[in-house]
C-alpha atoms as an extended CHARMM CRD file, in Angstrom:
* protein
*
        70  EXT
         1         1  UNK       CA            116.0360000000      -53.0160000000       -1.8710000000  PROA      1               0.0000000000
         2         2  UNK       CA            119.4760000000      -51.5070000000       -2.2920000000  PROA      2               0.0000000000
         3         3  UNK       CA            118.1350000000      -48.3290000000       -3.7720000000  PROA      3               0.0000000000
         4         4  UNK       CA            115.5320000000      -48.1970000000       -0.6840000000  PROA      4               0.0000000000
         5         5  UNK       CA            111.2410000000      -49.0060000000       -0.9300000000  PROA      5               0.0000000000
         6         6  UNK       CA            109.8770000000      -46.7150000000       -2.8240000000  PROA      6               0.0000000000
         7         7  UNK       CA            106.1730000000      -45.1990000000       -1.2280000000  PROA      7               0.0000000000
         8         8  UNK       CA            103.7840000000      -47.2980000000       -1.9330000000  PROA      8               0.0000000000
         9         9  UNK       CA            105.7000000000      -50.6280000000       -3.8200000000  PROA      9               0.0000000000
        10        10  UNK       CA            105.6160000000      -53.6370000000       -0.8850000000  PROA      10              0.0000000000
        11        11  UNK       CA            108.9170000000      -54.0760000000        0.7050000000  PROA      11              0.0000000000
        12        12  UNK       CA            110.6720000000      -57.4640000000       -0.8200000000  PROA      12              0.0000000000
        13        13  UNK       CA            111.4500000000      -58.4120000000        3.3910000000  PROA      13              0.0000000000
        14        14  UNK       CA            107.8170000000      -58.8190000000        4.1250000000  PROA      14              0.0000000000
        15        15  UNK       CA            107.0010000000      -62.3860000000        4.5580000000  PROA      15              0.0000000000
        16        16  UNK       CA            103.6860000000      -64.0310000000        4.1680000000  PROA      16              0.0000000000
        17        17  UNK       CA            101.9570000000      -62.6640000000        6.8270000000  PROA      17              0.0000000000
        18        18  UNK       CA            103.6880000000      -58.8070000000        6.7040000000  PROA      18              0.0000000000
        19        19  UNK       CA            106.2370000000      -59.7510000000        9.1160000000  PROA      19              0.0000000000
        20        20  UNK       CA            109.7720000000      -58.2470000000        8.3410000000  PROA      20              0.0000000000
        21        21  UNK       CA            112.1320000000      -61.2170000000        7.4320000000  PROA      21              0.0000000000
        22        22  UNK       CA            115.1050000000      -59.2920000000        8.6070000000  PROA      22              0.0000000000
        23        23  UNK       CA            113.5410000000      -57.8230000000       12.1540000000  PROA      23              0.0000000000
        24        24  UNK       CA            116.6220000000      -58.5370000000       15.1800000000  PROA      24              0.0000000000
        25        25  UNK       CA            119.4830000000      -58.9730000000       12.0080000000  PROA      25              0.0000000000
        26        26  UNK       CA            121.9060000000      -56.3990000000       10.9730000000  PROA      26              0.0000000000
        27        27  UNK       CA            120.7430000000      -56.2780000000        7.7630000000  PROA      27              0.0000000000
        28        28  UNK       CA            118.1730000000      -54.2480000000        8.8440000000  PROA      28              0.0000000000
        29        29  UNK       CA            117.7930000000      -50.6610000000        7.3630000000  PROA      29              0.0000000000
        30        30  UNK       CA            118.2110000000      -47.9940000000        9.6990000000  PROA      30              0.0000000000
        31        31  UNK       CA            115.3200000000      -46.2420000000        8.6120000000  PROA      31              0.0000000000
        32        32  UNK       CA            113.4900000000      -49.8540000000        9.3150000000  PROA      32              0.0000000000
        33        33  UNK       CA            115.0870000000      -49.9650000000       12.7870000000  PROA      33              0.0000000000
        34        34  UNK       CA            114.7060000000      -46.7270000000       13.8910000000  PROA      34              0.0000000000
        35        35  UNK       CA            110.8020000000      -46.8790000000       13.6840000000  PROA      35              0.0000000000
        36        36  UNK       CA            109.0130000000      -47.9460000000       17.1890000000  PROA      36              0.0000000000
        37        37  UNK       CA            105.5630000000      -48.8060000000       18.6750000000  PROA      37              0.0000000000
        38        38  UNK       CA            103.8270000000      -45.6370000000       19.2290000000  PROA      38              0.0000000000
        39        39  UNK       CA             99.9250000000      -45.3920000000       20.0600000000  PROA      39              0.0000000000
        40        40  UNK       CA            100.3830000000      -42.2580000000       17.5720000000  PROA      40              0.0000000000
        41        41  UNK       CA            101.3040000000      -44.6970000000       14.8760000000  PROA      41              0.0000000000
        42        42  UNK       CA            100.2410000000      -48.0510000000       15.8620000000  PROA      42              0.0000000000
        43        43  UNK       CA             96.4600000000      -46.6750000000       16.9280000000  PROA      43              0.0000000000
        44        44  UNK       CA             94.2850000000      -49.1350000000       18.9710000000  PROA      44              0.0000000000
        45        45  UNK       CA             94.3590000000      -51.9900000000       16.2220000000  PROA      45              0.0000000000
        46        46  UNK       CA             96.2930000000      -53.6460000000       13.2730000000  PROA      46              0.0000000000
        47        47  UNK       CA             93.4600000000      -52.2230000000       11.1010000000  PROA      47              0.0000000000
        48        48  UNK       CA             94.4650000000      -48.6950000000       12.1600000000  PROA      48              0.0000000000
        49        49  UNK       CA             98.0510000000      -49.3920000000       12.2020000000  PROA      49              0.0000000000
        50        50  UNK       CA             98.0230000000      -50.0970000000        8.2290000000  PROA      50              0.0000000000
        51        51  UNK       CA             95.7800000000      -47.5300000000        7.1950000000  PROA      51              0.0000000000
        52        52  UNK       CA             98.8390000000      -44.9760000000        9.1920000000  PROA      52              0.0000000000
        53        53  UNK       CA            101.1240000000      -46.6790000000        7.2940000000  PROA      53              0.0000000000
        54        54  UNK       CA             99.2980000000      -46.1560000000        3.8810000000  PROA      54              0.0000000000
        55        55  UNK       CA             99.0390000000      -42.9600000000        4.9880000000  PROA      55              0.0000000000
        56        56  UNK       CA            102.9120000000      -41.7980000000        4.9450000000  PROA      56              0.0000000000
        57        57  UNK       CA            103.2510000000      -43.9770000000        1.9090000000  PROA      57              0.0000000000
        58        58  UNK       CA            100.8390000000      -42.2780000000        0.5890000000  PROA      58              0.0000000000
        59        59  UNK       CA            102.5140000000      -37.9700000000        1.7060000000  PROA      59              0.0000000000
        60        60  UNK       CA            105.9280000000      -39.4210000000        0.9210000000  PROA      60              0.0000000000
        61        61  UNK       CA            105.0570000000      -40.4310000000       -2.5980000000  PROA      61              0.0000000000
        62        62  UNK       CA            106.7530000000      -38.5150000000       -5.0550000000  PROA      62              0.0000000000
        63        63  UNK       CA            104.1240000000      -36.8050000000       -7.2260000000  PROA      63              0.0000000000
        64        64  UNK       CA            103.1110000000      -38.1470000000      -10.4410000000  PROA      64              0.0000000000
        65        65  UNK       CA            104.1890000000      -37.0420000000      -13.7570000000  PROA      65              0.0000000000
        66        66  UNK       CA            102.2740000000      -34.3750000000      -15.9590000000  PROA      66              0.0000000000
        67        67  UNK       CA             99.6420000000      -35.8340000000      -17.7360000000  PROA      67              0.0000000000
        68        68  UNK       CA            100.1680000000      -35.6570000000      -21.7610000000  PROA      68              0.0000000000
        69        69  UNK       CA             97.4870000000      -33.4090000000      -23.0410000000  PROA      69              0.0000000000
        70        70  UNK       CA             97.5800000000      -34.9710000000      -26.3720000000  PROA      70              0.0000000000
């Protein structure tokens, strides 16, 4: 994604089971790299670790255009 992921479109580097296909390469983003395992992010299960995630995704969306009133 050369122009970065925008919030809430699914990275194109996620394989099948939402592992990053470029984890340990240099490829990597920095912004991708520079993210660690934190209980604070991570919680106490996978389940809670997504719904953080959709949570940033969802405060760093940019916000949607007025609606038309016509």
């Amino acid at each position: 994604m050369p122009h970065g992921k925008p919030a809430g479109v699914r990275c194109v580097q996620l394989g099948d089971q939402d592992r990053c296909l470029l984890f340990g390469q240099p490829t990597r983003p920095p912004v991708c790299a520079s993210l660690r395992p934190h209980p604070g992010l991570c919680g106490a299960s996978r389940a809670e670790a997504l719904a953080h995630i959709a949570w940033m995704e969802r405060a760093t969306a940019p916000p949607l255009p007025p609606k038309d009133p016509a």
